[in-house]
C-alpha positions as CSV (number, residue, x, y, z in Angstrom):
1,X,0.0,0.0,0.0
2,X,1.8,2.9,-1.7
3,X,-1.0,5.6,-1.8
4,X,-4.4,5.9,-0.6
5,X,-7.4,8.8,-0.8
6,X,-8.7,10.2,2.7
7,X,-12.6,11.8,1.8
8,X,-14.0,13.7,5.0
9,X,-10.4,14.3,5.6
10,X,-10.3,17.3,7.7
11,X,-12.7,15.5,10.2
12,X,-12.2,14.4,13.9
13,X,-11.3,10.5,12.2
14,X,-10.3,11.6,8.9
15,X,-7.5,13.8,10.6
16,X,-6.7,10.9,12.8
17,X,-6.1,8.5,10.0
18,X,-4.2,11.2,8.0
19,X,-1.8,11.4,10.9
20,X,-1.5,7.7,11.1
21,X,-0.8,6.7,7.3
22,X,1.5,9.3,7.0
23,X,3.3,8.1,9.9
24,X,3.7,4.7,8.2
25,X,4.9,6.3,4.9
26,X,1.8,5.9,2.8
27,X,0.9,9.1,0.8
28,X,-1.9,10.5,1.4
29,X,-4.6,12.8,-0.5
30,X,-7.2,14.1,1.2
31,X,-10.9,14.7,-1.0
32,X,-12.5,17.8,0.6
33,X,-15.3,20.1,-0.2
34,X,-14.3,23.5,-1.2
35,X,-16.3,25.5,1.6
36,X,-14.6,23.3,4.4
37,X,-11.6,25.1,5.7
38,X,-8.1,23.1,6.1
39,X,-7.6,22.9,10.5
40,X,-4.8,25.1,11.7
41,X,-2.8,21.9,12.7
42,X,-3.3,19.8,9.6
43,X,-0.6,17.7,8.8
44,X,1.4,18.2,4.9
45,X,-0.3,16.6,2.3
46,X,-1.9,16.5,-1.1
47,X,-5.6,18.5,-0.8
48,X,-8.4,18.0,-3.7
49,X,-11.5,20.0,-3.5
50,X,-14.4,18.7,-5.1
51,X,-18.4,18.2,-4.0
52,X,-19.1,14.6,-3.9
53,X,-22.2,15.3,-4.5
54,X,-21.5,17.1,-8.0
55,X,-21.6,14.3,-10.8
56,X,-19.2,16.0,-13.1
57,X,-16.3,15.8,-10.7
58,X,-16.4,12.5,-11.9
59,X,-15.4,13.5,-15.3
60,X,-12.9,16.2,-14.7
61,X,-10.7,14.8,-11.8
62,X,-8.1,12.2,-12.2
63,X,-5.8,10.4,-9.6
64,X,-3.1,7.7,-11.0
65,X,-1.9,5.1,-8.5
66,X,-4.2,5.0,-6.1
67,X,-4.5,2.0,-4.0
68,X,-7.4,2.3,-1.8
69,X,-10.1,4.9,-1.1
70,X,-11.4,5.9,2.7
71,X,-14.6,6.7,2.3
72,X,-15.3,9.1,5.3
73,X,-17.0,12.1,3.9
74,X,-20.8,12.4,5.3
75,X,-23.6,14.3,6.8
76,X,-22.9,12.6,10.0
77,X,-25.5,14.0,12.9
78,X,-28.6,11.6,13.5
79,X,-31.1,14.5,14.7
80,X,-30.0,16.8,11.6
81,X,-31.4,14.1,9.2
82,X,-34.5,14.7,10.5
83,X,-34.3,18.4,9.9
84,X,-32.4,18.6,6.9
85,X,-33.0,14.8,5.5
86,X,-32.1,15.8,2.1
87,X,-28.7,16.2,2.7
88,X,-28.1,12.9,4.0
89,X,-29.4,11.5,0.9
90,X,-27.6,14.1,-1.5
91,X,-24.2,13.7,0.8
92,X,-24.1,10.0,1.6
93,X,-26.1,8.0,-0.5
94,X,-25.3,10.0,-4.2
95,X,-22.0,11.1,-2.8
96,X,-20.8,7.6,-2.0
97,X,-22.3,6.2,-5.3
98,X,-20.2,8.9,-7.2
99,X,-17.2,8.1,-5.1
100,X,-17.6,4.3,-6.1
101,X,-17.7,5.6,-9.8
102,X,-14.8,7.6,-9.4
103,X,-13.5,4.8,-7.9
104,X,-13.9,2.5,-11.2
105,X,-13.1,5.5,-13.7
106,X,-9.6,5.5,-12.1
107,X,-9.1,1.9,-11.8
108,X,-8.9,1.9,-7.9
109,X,-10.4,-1.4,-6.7
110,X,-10.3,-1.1,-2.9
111,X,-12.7,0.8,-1.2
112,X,-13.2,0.9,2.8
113,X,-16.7,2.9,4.1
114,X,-17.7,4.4,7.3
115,X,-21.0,2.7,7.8
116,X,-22.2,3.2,11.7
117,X,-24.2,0.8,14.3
118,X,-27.5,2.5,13.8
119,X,-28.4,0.6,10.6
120,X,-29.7,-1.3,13.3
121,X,-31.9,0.6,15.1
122,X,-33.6,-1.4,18.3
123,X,-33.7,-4.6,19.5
124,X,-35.3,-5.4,23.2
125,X,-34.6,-8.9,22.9
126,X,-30.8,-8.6,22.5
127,X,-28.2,-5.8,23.9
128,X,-25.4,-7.4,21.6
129,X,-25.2,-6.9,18.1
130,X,-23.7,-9.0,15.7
131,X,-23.1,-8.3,11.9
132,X,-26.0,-10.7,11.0
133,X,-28.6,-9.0,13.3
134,X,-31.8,-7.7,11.5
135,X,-31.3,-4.0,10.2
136,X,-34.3,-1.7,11.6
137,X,-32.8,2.2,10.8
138,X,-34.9,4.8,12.9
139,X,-33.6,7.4,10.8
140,X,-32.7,9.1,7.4
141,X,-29.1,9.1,8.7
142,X,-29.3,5.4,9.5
143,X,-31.7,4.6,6.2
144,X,-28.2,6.8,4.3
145,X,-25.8,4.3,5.9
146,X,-28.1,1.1,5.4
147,X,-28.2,2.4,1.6
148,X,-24.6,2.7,0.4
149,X,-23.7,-0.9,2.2
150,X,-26.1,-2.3,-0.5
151,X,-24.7,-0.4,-3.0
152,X,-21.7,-1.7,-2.2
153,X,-22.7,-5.2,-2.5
154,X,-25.0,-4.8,-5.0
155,X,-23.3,-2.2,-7.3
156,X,-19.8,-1.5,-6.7
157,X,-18.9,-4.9,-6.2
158,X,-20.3,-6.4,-9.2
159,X,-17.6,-4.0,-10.9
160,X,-14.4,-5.4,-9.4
161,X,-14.3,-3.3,-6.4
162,X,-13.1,-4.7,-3.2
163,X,-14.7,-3.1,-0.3
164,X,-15.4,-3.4,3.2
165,X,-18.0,-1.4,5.7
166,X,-17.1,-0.7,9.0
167,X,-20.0,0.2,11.7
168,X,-18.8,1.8,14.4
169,X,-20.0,2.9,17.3
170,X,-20.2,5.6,19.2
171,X,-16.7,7.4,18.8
172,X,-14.5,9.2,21.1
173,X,-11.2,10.9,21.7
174,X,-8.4,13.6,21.0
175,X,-9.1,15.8,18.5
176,X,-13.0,15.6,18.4
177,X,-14.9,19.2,18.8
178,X,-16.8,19.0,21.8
179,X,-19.0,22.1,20.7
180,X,-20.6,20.4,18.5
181,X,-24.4,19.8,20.0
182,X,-26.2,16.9,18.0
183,X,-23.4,14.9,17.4
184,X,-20.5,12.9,19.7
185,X,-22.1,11.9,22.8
186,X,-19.0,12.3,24.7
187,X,-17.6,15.3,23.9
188,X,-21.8,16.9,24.5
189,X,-21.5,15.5,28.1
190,X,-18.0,16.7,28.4
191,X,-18.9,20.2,27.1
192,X,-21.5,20.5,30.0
193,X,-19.5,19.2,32.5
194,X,-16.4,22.1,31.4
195,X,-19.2,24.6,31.5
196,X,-20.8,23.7,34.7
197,X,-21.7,21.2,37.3
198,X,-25.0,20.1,35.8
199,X,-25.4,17.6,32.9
200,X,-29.0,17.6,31.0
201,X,-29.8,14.4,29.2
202,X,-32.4,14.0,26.4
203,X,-34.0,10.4,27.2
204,X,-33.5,7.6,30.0
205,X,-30.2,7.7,31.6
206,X,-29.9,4.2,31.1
207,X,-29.9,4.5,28.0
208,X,-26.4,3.1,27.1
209,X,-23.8,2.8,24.3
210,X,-21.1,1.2,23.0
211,X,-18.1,3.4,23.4
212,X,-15.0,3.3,21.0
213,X,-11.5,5.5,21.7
214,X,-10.3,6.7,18.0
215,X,-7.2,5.2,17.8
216,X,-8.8,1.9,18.6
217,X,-10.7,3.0,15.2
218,X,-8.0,3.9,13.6
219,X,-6.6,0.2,14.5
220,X,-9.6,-1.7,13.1
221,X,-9.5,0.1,9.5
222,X,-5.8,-0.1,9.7
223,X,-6.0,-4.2,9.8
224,X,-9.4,-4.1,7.4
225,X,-6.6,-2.2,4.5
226,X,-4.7,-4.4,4.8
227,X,-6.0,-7.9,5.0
228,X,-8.3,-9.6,2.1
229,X,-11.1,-10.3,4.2
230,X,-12.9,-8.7,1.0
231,X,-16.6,-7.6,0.1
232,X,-18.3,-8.2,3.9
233,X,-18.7,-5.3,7.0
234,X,-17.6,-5.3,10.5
235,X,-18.9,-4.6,13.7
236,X,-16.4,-1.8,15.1
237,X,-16.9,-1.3,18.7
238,X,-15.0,-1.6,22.2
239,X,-17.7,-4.8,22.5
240,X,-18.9,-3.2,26.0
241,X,-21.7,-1.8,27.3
242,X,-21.7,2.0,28.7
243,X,-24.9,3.4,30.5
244,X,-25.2,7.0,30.2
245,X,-25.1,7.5,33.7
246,X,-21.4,5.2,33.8
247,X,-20.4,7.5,31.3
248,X,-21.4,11.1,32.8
249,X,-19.9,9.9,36.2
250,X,-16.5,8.6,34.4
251,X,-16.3,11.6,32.7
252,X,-17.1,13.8,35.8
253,X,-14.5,11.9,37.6
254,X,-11.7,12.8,34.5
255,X,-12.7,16.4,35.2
256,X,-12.6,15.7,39.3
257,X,-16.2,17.6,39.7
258,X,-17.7,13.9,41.0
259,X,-18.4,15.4,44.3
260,X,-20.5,18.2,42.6
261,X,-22.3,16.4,40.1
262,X,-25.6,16.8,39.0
263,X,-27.9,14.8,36.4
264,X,-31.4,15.5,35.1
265,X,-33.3,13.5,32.4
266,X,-35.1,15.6,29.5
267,X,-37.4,14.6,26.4
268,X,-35.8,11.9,24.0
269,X,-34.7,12.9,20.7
270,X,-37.1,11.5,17.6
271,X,-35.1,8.1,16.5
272,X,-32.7,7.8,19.2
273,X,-32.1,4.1,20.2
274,X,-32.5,2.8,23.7
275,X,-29.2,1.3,23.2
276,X,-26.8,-1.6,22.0
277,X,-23.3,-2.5,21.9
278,X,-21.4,-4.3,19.3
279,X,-20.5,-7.8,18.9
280,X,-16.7,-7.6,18.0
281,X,-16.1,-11.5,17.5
282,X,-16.0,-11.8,13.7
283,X,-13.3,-8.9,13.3
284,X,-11.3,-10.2,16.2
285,X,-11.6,-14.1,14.1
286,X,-10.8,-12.0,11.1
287,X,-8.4,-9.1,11.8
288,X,-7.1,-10.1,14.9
289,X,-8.9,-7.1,16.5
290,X,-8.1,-6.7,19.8
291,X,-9.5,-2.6,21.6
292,X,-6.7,-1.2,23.6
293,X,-8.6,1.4,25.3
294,X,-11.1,1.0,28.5
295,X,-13.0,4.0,29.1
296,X,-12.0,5.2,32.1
297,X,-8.5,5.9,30.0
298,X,-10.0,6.8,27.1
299,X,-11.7,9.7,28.8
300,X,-8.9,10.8,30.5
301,X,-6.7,10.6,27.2
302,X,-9.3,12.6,25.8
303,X,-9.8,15.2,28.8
304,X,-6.1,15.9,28.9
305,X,-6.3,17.0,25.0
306,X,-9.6,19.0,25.6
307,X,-7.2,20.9,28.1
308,X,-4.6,22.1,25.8
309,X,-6.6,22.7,22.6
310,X,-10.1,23.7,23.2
């Protein structure tokens, strides 16, 4: 692997694995919409601008040598898509099917997507998911993600492409913006919690999650690239299960405010889940995936960058 395309690469885990390819001497190019502005602390590399979203991009830009494509690039917040849910139709579902044709216009046959857990939506009868459990979205976001994994199977690879979808769970760690109000449950708590003593949550706090550090993420698409466990998705999770109340208090206890804490329950949000975690089994048979992070250091890992940056 000589050369690969980032898109979504100025994002909190497109910047991540920019860093981390680059540090294993892999160039990288980074696909980016024009309005998005590069981060102050971007690492050197090759930038395109395009709109994924455009067809004609298609056409006009060419790449040579390119051995795999990252497909990260994606309306990403669950409660937008139900205020805005064209865009998660224009930005991942046509975006990711014009990436897969850009894909086979310039003869680049590998092709890894950022798919998420909630293609699953609920199930009472089982906490842990597994890669064959039934898919029951609760949203456009999750009906976006559902959509380009069948287009993968049913389109892209059909054409010689070699792809893999990862779902992943709820993700956390250095370098995520924790301003950010409908999306990143961790760094929304954590925001409060920096602001004041007082945590409001939208829905049951035992509701719960599965919990994943980035660089465990980074980890699991790092051994998908590189292993030939072709056309199929992967459950991408720390394969435990986090209450929101085990989370507020962990993170409350990073920040030492767990003597002054205080939690109060608000409305749910339209299509939130009661919860899951993931079933890691088949990528730890597969890819030999093993999580490095438990969330107590995770949080702490994460707190002590919050501290210096934001």
């Amino acid at each position: 692997m000589k050369k690969i395309v980032i898109t979504g690469g100025f994002g909190f885990i497109g910047k991540r694995f920019v860093n981390h390819f680059k540090s294993k001497n892999i160039e990288v190019v980074v696909l980016e919409h024009p309005k998005i502005e590069i981060p102050s602390d971007f690492p050197d590399c090759k930038i395109i601008r395009a709109d994924i979203t455009e067809r004609l991009f298609i056409e006009n830009l060419k790449v040579s040598n390119v051995d795999a494509v990252l497909h990260l690039a994606a309306q990403s917040s669950g409660p937008r898509s139900f205020s805005i849910p064209e865009q998660d139709v224009k930005i991942n579902v046509i975006g990711t099917l014009n990436i897969i044709d850009w894909c086979l216009s310039n003869k680049i046959e590998r092709f890894l997507f950022a798919s998420s857990f909630v293609i699953y939506g609920d199930h009472p009868e089982t906490e842990m998911l597994n890669e064959e459990t039934e898919f029951k979205p609760k949203s456009v976001y999750a009906i976006s993600k559902l959509s380009c994994e069948y287009l993968l199977r049913n389109y892209a690879e059909l054409k010689g492409i070699k792809w893999n979808a990862l779902r992943m769970f709820n993700v956390y760690g250095p370098g995520q913006d924790i301003t950010k109000s409908d999306q990143g449950v961790v760094g929304i708590f954590m925001n409060m919690l920096l602001k004041q003593d007082s945590v409001q949550v939208k829905g049951s706090l035992d509701r719960f999650r599965d919990l994943i550090h980035v660089d465990d993420v980074i980890q699991g698409w790092d051994l998908c690239l590189f292993s030939k466990k072709y056309n199929q998705s992967y459950n991408l999770g720390s394969g435990k299960k986090s209450t929101f109340r085990y989370l507020i208090t962990s993170i409350a206890k990073a920040l030492n405010k767990s003597d002054v804490l205080k939690l109060e329950e608000l409305p749910g949000t339209p299509g939130d889940m009661m919860g899951c975690y993931a079933d890691i089994s088949k990528i730890k048979k597969d890819l030999n995936y093993v999580p490095k992070y438990n969330l107590e250091d995770g949080l702490l890992n994460m707190y002590n960058w919050v501290k210096k940056n934001q």
